[in-house]
Residue frames relative to the residue before (quaternion, step in Angstrom):
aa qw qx qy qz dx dy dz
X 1.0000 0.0000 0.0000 0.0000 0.00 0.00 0.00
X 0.6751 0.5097 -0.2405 0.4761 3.46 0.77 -0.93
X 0.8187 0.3361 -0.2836 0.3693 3.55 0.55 -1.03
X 0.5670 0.6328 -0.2594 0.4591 3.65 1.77 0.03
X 0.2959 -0.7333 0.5013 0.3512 3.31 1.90 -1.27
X 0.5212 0.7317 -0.3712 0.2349 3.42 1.23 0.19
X 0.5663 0.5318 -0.4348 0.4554 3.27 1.39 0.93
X 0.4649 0.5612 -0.3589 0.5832 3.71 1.39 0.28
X 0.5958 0.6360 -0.3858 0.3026 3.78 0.74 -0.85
X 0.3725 -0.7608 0.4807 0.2264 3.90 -0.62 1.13
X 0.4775 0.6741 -0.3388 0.4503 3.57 1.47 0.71
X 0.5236 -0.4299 0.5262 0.5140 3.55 -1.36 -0.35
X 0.0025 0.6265 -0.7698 -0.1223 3.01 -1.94 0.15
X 0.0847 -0.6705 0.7301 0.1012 4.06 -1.17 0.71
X 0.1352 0.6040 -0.7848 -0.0325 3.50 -1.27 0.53
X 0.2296 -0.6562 0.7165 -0.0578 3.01 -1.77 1.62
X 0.2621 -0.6570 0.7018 0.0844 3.49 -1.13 0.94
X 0.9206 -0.0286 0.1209 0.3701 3.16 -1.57 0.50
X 0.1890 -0.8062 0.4927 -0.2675 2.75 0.36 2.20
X 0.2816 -0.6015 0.6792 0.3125 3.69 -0.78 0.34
X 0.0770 -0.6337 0.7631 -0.1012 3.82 -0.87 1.50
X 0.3901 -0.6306 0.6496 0.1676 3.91 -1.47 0.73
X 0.6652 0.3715 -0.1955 0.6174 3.94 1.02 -0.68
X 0.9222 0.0352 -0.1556 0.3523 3.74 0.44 -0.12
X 0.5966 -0.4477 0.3444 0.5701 3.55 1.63 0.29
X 0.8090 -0.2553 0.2114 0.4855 2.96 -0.20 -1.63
X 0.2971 -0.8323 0.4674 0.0226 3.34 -1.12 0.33
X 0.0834 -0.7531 0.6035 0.2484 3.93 -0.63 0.30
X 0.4228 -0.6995 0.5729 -0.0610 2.93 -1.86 1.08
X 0.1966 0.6332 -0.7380 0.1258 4.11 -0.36 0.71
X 0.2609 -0.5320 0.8035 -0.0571 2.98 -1.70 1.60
X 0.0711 0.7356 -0.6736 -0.0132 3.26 -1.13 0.38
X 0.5094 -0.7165 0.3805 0.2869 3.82 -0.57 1.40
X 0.8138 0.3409 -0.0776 0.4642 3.61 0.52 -0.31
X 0.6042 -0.6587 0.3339 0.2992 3.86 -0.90 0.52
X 0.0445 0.9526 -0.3008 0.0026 3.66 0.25 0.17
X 0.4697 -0.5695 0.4331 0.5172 3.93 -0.32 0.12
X 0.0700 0.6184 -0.7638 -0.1712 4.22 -0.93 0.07
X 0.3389 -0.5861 0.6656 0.3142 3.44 -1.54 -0.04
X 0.3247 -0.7576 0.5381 0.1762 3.59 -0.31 1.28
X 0.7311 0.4292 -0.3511 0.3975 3.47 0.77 -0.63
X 0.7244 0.3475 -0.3789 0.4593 3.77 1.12 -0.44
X 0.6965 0.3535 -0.4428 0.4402 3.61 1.16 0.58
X 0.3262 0.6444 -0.5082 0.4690 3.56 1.38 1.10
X 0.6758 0.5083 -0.1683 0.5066 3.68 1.59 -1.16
X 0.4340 0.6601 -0.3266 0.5188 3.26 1.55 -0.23
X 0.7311 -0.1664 0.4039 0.5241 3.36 0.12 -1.59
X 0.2237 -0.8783 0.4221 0.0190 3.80 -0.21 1.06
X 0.5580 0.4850 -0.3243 0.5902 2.93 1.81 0.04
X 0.4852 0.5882 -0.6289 0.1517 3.89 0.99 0.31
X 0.2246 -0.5067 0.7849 0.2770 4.12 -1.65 -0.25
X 0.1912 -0.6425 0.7382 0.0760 3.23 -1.25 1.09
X 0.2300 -0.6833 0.6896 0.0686 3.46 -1.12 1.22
X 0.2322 -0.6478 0.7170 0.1114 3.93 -0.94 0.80
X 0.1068 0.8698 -0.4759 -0.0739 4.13 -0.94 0.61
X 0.0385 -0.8305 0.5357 0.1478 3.42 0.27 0.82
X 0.8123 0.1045 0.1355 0.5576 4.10 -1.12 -0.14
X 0.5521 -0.7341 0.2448 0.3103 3.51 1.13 1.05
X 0.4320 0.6035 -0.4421 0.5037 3.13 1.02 1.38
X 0.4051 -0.6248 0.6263 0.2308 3.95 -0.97 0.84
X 0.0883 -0.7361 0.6709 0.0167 3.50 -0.78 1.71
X 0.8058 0.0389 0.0079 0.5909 3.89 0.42 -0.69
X 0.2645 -0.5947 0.7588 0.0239 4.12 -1.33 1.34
X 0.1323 0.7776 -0.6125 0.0515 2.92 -0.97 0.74
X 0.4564 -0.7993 0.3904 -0.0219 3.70 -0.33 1.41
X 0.3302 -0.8288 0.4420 0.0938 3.47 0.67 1.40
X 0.3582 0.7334 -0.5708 -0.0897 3.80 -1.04 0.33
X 0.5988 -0.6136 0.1500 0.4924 3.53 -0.84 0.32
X 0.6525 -0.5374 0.4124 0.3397 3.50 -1.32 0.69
X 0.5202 -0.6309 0.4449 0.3653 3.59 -1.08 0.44
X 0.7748 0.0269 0.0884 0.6254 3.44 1.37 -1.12
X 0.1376 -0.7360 0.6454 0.1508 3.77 -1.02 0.71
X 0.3252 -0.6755 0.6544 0.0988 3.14 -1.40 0.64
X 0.7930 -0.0208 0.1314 0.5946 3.84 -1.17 0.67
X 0.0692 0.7159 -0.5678 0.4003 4.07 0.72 1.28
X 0.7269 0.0599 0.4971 0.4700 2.87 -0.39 -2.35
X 0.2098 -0.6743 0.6949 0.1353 3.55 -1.43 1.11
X 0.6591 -0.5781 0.4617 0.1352 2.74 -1.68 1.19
X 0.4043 -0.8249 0.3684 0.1427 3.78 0.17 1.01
X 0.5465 0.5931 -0.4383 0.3969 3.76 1.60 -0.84
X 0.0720 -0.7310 0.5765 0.3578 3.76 -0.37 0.13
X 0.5982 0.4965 -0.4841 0.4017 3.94 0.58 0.42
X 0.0031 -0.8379 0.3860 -0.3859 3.76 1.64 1.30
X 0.4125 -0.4646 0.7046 0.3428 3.59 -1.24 0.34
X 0.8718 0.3839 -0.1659 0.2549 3.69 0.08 -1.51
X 0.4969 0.5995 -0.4223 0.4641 3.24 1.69 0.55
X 0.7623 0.3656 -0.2493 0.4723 3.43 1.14 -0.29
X 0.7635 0.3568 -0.1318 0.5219 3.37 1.58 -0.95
X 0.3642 -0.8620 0.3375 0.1025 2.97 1.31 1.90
X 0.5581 0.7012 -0.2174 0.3868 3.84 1.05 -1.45
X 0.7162 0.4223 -0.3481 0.4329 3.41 0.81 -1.52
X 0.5934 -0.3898 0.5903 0.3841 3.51 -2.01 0.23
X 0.6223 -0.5253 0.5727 0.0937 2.91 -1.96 0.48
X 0.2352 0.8673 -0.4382 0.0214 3.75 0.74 0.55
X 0.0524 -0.8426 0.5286 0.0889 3.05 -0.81 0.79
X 0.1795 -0.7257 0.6517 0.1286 4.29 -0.27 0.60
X 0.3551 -0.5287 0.7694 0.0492 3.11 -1.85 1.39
X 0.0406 0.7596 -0.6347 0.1358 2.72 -0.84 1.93
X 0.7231 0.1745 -0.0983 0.6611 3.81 0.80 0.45
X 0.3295 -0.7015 0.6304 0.0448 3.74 -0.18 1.99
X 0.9055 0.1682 -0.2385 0.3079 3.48 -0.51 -0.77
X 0.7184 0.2646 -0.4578 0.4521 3.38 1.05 0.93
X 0.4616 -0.7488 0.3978 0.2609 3.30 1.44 1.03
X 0.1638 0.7908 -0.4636 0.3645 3.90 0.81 1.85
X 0.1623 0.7644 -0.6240 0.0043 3.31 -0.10 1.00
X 0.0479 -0.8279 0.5515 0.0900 3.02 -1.81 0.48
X 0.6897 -0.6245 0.1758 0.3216 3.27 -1.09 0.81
X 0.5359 -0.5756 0.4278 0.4455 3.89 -0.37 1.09
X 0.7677 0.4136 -0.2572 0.4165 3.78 0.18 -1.81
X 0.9153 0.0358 -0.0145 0.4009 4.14 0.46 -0.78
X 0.5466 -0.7777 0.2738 0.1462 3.17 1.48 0.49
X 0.1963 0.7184 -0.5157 0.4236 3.18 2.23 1.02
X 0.4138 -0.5539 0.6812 0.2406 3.58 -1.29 1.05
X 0.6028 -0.5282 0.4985 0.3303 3.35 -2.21 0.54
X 0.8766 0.3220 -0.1065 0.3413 3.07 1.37 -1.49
């Protein structure tokens, strides 16, 4: 909710927990009443396993298969406080996927891991 702004939005929003899902047990669910911008790539860093379901007139027009982003930008602040971006407030937030299958970013400027 927070990293979408989807609690300011002048729209519904449903969020279901723990859906009954046939392919994964269970499943969460945000409906959101109205059409909107998502960054796919900072809700790929979220959770790479989302499927984005587009619904017009209760039909699926466009699936769209989340995966993680190579790099995020202004995501997440780099935590070292001996950083370029602790002092040089201006720069972006970069982070570089540097190890897929343990999902490890690290900062572009000093190369602090997320995790």
């Amino acid at each position: 909710m927070n990293y979408f702004g989807l609690n300011e939005l002048d729209c519904q929003v449903a969020i279901i927990t723990n859906a009954k899902s046939e392919k994964s047990g269970r499943k969460d669910i945000i409906k959101i009443d109205k059409e909107i911008e998502i960054d796919f790539e900072k809700l790929g860093f979220i959770d790479a396993n989302v499927t984005v379901n587009v619904v017009k007139n209760g039909e699926i027009i466009q699936k769209k298969k989340l995966a993680l982003p190579d790099r995020i930008v202004n995501v997440v602040k780099c935590k070292n406080p001996r950083c370029i971006t602790s002092v040089e407030r201006e720069l972006d937030q970069i982070f570089i996927l540097t190890d897929r299958v343990n999902n490890v970013y690290r900062c572009k400027y000093c190369e602090m891991s997320l995790k």
